[in-house]
TIRO-917262 format. One record per residue (C-alpha): residue in one letter; x, y, z. Coordinates in steps of 0.02 Angstrom, whole numbers, padded with zeros to 5 digits, always signed. Example, Ala and Ser with C-alpha at 12.3 -4.5 7.8 and 13.67 -1.06 7.14 Angstrom:
! residues 2
A+00615-00225+00390
S+00684-00053+00357
! end
This chain:
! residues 64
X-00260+00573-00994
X-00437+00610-00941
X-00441+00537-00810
X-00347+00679-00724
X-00450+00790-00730
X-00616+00702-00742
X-00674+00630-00560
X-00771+00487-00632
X-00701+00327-00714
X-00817+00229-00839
X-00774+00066-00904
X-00912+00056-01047
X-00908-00140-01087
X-00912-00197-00915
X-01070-00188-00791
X-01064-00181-00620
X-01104-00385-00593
X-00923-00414-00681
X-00835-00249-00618
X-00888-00307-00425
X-00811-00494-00460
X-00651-00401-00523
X-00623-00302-00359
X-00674-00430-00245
X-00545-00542-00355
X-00419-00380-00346
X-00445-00338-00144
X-00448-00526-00077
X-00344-00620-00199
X-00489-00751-00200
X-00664-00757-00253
X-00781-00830-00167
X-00877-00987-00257
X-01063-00913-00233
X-01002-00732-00303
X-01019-00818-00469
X-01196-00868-00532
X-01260-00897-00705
X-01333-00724-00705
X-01141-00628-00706
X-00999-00771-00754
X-01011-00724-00930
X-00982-00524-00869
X-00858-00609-00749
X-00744-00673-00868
X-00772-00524-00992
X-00708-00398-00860
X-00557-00540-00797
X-00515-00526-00998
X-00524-00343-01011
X-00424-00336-00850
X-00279-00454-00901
X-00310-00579-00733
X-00273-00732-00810
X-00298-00811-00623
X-00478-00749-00629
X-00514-00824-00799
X-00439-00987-00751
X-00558-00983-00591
X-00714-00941-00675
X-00668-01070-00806
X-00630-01197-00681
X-00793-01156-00573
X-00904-01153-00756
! end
């Protein structure tokens, strides 16, 4: 795989609004209610998708 011997990562379809929810959702098992604003749900739930956190996408839904 490339990523062995590249040092850099790149997830194309997912900015950095919706890759930030996904490790705050990965390091704290939680998500904090004002992380998610009307500016980055949709990029949220996109990169929960992409991700396979069901968890998160239930959240987001539930907090939408």
């Amino acid at each position: 795989m490339k990523e062995s011997y590249e040092t850099k990562i790149s997830f194309p379809k997912i900015n950095s609004a919706g890759m930030k929810i996904v490790l705050e959702y990965t390091y704290t098992g939680s998500i904090k209610i004002e992380s998610l604003t009307k500016d980055n749900i949709i990029e949220a739930f996109y990169a929960a998708d992409y991700f396979q956190l069901p968890d998160l996408q239930d959240f987001i839904m539930n907090t939408f």
